[in-house]
N, CA, C and O atoms as a Maestro MAE file, in Angstrom:
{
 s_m_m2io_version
 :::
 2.0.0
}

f_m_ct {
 s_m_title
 :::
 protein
 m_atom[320] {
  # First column is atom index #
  i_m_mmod_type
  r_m_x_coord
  r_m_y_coord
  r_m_z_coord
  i_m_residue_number
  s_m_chain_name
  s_m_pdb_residue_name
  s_m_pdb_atom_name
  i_m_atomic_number
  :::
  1 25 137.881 118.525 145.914 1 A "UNK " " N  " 7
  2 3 138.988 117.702 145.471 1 A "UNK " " CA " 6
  3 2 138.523 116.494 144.662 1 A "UNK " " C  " 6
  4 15 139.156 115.454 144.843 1 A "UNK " " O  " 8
  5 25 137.525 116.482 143.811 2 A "UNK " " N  " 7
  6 3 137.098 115.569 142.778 2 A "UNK " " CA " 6
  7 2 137.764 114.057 143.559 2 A "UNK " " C  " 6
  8 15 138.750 113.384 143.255 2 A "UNK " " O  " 8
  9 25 136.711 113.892 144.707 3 A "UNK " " N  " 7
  10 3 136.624 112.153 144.732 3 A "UNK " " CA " 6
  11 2 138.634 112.160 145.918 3 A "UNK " " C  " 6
  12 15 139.190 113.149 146.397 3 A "UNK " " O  " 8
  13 25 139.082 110.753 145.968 4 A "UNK " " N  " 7
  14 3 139.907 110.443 146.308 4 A "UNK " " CA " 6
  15 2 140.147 110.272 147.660 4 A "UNK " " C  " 6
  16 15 141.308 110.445 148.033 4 A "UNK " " O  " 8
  17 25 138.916 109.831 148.856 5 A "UNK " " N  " 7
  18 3 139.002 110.082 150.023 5 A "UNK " " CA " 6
  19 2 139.769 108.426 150.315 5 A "UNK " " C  " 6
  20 15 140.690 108.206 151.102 5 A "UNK " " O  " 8
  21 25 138.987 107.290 149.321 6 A "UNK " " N  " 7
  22 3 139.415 106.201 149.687 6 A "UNK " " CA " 6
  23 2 140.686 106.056 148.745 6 A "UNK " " C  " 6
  24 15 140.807 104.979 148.163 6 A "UNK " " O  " 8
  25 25 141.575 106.969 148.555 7 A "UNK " " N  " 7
  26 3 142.516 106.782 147.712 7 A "UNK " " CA " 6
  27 2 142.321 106.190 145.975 7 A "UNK " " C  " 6
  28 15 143.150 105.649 145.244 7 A "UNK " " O  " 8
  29 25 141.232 106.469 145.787 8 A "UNK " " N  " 7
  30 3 140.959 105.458 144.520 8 A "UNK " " CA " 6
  31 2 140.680 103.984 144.738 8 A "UNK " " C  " 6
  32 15 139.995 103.360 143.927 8 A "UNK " " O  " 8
  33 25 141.163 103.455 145.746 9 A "UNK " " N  " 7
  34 3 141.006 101.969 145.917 9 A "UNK " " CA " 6
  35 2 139.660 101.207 145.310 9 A "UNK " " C  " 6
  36 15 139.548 100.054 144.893 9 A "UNK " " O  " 8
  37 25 138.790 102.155 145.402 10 A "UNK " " N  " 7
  38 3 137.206 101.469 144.463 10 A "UNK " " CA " 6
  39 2 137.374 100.944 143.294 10 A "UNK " " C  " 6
  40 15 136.645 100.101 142.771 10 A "UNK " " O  " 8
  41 25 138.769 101.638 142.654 11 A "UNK " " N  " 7
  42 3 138.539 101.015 141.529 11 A "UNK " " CA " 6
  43 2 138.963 99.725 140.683 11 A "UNK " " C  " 6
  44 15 138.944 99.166 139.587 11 A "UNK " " O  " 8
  45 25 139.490 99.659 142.465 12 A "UNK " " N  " 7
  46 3 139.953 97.632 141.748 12 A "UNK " " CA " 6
  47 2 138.699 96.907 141.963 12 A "UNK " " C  " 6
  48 15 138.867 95.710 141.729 12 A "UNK " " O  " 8
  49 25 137.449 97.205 142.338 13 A "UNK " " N  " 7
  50 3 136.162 96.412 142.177 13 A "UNK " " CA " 6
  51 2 135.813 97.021 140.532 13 A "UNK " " C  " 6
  52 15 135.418 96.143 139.765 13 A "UNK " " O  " 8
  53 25 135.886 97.930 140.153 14 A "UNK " " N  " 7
  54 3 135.804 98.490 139.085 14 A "UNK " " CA " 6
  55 2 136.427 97.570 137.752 14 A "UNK " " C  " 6
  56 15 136.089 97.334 136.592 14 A "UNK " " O  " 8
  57 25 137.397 97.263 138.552 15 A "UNK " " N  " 7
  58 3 138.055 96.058 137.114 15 A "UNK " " CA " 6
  59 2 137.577 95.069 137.365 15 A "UNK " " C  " 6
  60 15 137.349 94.441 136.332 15 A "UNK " " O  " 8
  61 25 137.104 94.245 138.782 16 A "UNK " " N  " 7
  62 3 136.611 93.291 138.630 16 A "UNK " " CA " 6
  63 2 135.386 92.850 137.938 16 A "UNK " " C  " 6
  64 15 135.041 91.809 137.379 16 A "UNK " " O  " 8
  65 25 134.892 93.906 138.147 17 A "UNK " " N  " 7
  66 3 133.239 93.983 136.972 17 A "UNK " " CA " 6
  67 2 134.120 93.941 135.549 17 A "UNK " " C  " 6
  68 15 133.980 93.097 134.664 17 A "UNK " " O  " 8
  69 25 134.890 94.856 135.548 18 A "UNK " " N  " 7
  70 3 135.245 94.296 133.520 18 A "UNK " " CA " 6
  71 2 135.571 93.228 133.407 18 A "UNK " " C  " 6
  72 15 135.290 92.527 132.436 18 A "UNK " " O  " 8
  73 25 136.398 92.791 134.619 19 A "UNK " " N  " 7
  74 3 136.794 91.377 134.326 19 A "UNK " " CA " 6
  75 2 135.506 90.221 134.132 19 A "UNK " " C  " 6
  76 15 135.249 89.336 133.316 19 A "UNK " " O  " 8
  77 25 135.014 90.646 135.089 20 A "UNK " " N  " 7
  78 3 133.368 89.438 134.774 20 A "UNK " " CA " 6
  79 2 132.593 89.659 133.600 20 A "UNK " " C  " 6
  80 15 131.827 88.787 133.190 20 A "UNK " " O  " 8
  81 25 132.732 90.771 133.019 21 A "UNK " " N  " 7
  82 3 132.079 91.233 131.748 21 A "UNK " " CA " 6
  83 2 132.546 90.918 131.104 21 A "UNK " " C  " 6
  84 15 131.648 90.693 130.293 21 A "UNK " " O  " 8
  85 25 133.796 90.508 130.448 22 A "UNK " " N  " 7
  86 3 134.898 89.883 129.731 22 A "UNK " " CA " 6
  87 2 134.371 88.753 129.634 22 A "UNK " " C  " 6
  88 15 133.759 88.331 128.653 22 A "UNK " " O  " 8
  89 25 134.652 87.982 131.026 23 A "UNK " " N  " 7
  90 3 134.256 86.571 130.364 23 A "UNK " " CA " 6
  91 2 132.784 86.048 130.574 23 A "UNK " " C  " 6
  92 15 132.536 84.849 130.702 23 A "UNK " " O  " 8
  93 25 131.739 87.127 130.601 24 A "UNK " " N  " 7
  94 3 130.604 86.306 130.074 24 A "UNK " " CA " 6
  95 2 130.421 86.347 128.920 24 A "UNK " " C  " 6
  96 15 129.611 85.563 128.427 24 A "UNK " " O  " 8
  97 25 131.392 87.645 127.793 25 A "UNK " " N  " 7
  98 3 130.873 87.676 126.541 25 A "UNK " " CA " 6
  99 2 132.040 86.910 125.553 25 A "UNK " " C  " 6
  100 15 132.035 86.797 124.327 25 A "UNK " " O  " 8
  101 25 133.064 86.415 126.571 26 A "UNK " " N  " 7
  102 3 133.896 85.823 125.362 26 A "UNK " " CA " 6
  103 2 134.694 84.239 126.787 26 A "UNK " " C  " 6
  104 15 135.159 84.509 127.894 26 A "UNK " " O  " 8
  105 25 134.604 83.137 126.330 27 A "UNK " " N  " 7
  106 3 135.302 81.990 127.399 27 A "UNK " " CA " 6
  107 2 137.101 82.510 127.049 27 A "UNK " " C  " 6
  108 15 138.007 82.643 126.227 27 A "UNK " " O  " 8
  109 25 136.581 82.647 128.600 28 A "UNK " " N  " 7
  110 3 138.291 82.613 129.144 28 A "UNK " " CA " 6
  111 2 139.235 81.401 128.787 28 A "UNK " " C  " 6
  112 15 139.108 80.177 128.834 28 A "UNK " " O  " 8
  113 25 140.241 82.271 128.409 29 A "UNK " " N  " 7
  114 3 141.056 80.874 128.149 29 A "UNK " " CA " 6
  115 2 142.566 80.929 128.809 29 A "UNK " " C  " 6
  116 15 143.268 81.876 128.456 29 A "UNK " " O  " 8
  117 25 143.183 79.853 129.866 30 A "UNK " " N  " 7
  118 3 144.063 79.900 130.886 30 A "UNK " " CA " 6
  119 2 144.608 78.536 130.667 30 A "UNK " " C  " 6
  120 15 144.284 77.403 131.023 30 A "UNK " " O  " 8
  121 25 145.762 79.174 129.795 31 A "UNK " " N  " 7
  122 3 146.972 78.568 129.688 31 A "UNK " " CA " 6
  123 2 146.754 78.075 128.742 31 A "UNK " " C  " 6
  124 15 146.961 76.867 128.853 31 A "UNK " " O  " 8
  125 25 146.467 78.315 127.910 32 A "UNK " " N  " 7
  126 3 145.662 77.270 126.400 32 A "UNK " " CA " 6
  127 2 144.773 76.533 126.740 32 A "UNK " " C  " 6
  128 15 144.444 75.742 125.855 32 A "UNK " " O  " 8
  129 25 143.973 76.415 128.112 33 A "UNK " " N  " 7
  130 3 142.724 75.590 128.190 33 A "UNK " " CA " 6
  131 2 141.294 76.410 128.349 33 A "UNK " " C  " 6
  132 15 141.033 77.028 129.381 33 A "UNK " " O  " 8
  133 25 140.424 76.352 127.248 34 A "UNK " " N  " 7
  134 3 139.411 77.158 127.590 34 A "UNK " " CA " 6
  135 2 138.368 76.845 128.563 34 A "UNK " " C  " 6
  136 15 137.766 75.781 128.707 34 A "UNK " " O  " 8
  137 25 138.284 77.624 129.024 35 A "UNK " " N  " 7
  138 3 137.015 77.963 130.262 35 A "UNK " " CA " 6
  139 2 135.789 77.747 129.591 35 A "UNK " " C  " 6
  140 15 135.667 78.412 128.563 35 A "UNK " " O  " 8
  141 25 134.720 76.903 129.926 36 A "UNK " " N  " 7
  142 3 133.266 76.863 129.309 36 A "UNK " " CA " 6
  143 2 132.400 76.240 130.721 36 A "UNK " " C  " 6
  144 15 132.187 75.143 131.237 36 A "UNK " " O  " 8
  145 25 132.132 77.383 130.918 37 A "UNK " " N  " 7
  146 3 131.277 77.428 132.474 37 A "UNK " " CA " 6
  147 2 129.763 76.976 132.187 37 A "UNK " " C  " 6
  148 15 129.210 77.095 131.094 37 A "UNK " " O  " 8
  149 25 129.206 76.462 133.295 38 A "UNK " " N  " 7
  150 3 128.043 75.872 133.563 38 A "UNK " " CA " 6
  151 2 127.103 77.501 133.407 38 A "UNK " " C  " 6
  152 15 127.416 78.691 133.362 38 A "UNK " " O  " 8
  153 25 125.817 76.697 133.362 39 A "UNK " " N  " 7
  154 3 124.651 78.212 133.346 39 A "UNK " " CA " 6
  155 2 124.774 78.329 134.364 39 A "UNK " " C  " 6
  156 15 125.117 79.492 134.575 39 A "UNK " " O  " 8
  157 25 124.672 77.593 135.542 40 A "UNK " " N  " 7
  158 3 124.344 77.978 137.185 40 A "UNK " " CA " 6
  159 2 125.745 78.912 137.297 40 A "UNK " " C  " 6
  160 15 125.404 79.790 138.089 40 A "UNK " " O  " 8
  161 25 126.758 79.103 137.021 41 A "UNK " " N  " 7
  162 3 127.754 79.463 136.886 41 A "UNK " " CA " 6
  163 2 127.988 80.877 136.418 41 A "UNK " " C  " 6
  164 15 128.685 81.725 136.974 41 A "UNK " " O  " 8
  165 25 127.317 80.989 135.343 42 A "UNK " " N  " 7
  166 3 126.815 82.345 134.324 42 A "UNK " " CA " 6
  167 2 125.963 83.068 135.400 42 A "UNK " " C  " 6
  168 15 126.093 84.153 135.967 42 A "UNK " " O  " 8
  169 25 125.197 82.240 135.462 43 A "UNK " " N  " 7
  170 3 123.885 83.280 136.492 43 A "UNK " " CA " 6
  171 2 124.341 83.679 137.654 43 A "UNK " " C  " 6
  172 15 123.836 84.732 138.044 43 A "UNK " " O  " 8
  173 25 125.538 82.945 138.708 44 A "UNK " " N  " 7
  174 3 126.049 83.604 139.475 44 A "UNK " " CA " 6
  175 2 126.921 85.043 138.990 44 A "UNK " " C  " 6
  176 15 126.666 86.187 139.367 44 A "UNK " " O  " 8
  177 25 128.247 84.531 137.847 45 A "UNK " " N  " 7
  178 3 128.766 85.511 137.638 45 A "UNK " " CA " 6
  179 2 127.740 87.045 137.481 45 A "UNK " " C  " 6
  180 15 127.894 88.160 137.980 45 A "UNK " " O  " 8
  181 25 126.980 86.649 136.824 46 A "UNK " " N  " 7
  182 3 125.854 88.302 136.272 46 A "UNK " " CA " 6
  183 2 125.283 88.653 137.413 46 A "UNK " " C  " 6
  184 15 124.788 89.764 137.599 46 A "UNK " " O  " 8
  185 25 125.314 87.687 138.293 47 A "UNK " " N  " 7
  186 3 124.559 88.490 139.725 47 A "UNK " " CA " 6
  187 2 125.781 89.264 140.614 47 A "UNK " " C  " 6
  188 15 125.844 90.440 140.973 47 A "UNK " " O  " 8
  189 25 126.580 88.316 140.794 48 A "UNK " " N  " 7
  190 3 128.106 88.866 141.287 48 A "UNK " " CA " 6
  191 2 128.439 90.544 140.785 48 A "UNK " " C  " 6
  192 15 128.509 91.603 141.410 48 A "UNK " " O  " 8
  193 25 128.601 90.161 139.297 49 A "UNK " " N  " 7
  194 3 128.910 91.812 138.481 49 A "UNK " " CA " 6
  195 2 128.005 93.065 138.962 49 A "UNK " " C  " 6
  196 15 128.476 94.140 139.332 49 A "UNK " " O  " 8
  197 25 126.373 92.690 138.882 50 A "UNK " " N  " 7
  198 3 125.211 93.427 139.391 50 A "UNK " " CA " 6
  199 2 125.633 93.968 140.566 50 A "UNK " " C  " 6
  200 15 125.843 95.180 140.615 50 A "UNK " " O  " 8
  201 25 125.780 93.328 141.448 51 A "UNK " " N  " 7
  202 3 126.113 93.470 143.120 51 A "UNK " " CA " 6
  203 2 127.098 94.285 142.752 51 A "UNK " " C  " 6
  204 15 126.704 95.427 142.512 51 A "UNK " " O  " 8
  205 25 128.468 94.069 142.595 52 A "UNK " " N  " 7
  206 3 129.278 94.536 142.534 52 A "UNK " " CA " 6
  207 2 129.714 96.334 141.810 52 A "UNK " " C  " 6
  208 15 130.546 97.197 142.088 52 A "UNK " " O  " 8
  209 25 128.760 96.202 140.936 53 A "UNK " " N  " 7
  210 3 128.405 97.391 140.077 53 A "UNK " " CA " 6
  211 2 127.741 98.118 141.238 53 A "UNK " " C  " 6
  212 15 128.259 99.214 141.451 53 A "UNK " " O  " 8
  213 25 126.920 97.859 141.895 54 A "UNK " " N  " 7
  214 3 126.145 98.859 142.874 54 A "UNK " " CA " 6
  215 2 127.041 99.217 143.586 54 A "UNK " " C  " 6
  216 15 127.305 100.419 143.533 54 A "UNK " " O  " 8
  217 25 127.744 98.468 144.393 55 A "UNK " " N  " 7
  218 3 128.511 98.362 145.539 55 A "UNK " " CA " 6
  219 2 129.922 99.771 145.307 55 A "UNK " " C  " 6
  220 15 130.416 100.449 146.208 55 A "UNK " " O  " 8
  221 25 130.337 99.839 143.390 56 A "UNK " " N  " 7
  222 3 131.529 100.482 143.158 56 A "UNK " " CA " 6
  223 2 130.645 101.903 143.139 56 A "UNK " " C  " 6
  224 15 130.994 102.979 143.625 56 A "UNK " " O  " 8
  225 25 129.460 101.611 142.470 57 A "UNK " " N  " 7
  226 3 128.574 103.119 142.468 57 A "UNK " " CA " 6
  227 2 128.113 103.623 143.849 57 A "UNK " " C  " 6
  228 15 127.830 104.810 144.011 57 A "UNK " " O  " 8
  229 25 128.031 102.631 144.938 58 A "UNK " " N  " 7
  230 3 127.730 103.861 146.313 58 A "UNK " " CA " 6
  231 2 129.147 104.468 146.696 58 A "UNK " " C  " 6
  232 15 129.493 105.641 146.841 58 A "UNK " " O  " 8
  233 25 129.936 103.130 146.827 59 A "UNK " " N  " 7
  234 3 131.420 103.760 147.515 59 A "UNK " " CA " 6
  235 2 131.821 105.164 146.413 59 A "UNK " " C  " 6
  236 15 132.322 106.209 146.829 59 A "UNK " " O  " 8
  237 25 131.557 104.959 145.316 60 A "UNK " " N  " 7
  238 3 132.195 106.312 144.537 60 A "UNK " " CA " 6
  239 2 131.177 107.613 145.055 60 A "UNK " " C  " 6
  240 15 131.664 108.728 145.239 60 A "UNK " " O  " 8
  241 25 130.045 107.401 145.219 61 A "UNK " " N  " 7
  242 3 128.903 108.470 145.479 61 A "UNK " " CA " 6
  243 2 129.519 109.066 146.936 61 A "UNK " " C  " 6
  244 15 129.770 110.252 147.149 61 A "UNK " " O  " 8
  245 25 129.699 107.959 147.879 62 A "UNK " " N  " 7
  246 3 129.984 108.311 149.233 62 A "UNK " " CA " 6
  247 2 131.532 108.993 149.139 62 A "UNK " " C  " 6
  248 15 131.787 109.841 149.994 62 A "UNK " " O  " 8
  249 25 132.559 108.670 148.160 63 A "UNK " " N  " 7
  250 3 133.985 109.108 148.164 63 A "UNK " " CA " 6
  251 2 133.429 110.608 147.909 63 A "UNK " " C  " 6
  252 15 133.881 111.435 148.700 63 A "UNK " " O  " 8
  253 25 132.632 111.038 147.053 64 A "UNK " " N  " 7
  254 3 132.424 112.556 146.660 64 A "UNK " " CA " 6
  255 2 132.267 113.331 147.602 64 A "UNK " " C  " 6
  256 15 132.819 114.420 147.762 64 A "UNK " " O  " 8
  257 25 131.189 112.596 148.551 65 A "UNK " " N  " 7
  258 3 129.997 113.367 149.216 65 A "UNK " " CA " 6
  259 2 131.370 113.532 150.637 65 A "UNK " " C  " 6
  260 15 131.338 114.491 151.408 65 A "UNK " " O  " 8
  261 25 132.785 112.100 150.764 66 A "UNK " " N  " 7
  262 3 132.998 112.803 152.362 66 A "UNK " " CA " 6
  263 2 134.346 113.810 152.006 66 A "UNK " " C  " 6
  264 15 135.051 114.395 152.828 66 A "UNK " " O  " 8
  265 25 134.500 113.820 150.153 67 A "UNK " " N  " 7
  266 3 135.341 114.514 149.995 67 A "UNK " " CA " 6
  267 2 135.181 116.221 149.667 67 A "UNK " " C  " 6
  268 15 135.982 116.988 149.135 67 A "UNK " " O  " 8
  269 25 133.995 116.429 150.141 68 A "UNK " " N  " 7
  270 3 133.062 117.580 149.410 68 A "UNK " " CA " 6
  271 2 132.567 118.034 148.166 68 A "UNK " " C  " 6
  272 15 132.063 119.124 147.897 68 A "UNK " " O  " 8
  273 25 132.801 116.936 147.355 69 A "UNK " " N  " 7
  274 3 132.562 116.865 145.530 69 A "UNK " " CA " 6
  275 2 130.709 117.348 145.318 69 A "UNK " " C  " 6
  276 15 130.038 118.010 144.527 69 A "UNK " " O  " 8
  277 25 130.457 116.394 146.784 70 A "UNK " " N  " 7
  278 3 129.008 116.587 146.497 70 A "UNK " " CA " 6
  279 2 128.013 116.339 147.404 70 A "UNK " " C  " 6
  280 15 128.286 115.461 148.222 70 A "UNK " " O  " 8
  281 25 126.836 116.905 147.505 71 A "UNK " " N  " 7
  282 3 126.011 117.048 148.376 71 A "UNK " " CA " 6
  283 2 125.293 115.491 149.056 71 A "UNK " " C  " 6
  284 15 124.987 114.583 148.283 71 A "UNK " " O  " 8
  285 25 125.112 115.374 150.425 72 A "UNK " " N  " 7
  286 3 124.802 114.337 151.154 72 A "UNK " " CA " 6
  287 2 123.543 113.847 150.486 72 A "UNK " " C  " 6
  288 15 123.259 112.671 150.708 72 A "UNK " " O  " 8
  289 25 122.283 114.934 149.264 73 A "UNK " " N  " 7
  290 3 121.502 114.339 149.019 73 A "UNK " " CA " 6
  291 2 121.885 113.000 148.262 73 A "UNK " " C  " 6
  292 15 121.346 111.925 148.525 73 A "UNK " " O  " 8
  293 25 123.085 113.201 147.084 74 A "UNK " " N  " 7
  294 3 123.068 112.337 146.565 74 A "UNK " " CA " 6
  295 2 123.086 110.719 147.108 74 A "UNK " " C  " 6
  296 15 122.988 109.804 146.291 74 A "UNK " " O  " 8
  297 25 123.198 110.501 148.331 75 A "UNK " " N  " 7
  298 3 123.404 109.256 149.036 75 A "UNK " " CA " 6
  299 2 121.850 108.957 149.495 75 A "UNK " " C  " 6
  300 15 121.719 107.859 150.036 75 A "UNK " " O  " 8
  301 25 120.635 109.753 149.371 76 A "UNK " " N  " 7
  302 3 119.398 109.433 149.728 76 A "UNK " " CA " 6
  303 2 119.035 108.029 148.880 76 A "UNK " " C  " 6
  304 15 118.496 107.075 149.441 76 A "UNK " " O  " 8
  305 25 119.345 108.022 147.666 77 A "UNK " " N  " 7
  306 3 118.546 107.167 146.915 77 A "UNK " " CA " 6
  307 2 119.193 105.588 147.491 77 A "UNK " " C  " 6
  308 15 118.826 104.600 146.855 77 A "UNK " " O  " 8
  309 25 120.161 105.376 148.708 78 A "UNK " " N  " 7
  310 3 120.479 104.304 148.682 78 A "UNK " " CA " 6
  311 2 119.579 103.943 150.391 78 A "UNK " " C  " 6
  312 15 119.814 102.894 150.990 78 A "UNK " " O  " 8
  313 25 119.000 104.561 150.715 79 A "UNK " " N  " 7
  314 3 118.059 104.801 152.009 79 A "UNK " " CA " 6
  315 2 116.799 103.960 151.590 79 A "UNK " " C  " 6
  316 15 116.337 103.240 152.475 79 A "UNK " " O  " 8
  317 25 116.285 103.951 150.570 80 A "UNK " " N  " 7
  318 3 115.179 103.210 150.438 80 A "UNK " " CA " 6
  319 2 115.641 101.752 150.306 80 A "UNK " " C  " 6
  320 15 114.812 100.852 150.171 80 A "UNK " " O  " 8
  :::
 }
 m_bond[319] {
  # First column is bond index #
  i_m_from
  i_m_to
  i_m_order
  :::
  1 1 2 1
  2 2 3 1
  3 3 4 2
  4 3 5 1
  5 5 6 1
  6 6 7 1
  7 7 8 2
  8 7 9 1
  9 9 10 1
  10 10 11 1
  11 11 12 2
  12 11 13 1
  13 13 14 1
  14 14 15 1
  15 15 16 2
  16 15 17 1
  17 17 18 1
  18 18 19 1
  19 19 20 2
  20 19 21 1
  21 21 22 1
  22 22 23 1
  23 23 24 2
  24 23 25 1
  25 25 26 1
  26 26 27 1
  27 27 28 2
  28 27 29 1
  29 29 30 1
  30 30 31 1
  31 31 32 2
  32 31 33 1
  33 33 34 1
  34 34 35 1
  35 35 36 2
  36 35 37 1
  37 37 38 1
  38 38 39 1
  39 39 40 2
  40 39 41 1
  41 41 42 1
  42 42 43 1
  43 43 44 2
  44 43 45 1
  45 45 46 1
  46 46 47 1
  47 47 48 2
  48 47 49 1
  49 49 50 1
  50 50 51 1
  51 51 52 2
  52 51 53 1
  53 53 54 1
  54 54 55 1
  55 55 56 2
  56 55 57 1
  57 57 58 1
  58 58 59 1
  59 59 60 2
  60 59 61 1
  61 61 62 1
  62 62 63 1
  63 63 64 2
  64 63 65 1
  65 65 66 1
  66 66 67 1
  67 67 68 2
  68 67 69 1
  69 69 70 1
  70 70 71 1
  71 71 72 2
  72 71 73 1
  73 73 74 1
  74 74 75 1
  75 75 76 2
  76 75 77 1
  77 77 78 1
  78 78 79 1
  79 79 80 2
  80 79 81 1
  81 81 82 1
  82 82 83 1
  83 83 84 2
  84 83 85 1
  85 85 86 1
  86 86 87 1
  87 87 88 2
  88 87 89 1
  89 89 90 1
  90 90 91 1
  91 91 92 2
  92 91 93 1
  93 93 94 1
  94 94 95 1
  95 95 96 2
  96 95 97 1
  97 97 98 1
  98 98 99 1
  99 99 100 2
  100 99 101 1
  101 101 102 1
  102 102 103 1
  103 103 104 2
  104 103 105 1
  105 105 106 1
  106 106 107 1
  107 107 108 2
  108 107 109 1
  109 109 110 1
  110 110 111 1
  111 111 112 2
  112 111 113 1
  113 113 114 1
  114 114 115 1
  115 115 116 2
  116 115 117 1
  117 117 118 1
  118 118 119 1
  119 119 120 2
  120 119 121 1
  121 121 122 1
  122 122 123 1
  123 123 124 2
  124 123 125 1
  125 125 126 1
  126 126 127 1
  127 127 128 2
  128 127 129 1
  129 129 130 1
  130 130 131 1
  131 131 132 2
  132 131 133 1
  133 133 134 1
  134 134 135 1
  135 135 136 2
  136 135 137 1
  137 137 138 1
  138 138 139 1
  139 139 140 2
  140 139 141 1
  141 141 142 1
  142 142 143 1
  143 143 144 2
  144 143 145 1
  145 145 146 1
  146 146 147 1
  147 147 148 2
  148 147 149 1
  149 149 150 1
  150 150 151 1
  151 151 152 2
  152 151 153 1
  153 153 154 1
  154 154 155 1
  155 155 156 2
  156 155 157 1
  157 157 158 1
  158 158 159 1
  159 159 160 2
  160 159 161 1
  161 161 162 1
  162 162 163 1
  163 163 164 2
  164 163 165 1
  165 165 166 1
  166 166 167 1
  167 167 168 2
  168 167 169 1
  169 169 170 1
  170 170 171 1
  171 171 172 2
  172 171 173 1
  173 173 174 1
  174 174 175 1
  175 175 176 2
  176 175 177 1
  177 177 178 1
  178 178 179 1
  179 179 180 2
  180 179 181 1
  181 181 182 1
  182 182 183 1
  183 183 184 2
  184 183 185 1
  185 185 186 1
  186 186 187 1
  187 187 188 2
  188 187 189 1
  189 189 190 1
  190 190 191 1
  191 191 192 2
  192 191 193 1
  193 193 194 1
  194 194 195 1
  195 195 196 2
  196 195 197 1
  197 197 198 1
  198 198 199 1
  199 199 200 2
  200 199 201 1
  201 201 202 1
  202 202 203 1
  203 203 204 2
  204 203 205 1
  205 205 206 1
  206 206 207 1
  207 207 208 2
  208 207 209 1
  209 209 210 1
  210 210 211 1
  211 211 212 2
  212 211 213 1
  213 213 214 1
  214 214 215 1
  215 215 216 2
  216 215 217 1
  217 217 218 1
  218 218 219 1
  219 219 220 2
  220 219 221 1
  221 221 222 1
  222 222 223 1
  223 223 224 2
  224 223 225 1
  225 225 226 1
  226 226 227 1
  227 227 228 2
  228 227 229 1
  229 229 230 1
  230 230 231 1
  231 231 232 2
  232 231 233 1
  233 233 234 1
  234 234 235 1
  235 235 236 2
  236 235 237 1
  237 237 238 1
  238 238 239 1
  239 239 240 2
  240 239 241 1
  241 241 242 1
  242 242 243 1
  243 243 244 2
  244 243 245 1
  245 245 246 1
  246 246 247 1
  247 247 248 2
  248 247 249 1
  249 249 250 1
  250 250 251 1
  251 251 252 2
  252 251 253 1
  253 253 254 1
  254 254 255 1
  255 255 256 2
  256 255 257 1
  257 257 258 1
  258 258 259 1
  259 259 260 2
  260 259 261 1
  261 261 262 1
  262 262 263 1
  263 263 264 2
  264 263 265 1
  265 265 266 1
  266 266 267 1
  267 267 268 2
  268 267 269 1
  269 269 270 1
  270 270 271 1
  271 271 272 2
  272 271 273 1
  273 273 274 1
  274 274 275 1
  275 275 276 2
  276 275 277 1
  277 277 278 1
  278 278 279 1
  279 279 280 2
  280 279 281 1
  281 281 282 1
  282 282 283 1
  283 283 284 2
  284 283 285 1
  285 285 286 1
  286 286 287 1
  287 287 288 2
  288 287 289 1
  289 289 290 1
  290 290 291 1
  291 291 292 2
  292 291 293 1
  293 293 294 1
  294 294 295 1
  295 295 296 2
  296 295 297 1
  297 297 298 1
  298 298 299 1
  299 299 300 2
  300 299 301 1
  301 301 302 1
  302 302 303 1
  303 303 304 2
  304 303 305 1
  305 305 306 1
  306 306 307 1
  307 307 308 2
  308 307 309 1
  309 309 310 1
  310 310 311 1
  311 311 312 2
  312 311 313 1
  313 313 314 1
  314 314 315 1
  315 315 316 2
  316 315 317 1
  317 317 318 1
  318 318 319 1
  319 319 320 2
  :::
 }
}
């Protein structure tokens, strides 16, 4: 059944990464006031997105594997 055990729900972390990708490559702007974030600020967001990117890629690996899409090996590489 191609995926869908957690209902899709993964993929609102999925927008949240575009959303952080958005505004590291262009300042947000809210309400006509633009956003111009600190570096310490930047370097969190890109670590946040990182994390977050892993986090949407196991839950999708694990949605396959408990929906029978795909074999339990694929979840080894998160064991190390």
């Amino acid at each position: 059944m191609s995926g869908g055990h957690f209902d899709y729900n993964q993929r609102y972390l999925q927008y949240i990464v575009e959303q952080i990708e958005r505004d590291l490559v262009s300042e947000p702007d809210y309400y006509g006031v633009r956003v111009i974030y600190q570096p310490e600020v930047l370097e969190v967001m890109k670590q946040v997105k990182e994390e977050a990117e892993a986090l949407y890629q196991k839950i999708h690996d694990l949605d396959w594997v408990i929906s029978g899409d795909s074999s339990e090996e694929i979840l080894e590489k998160y064991l190390t």
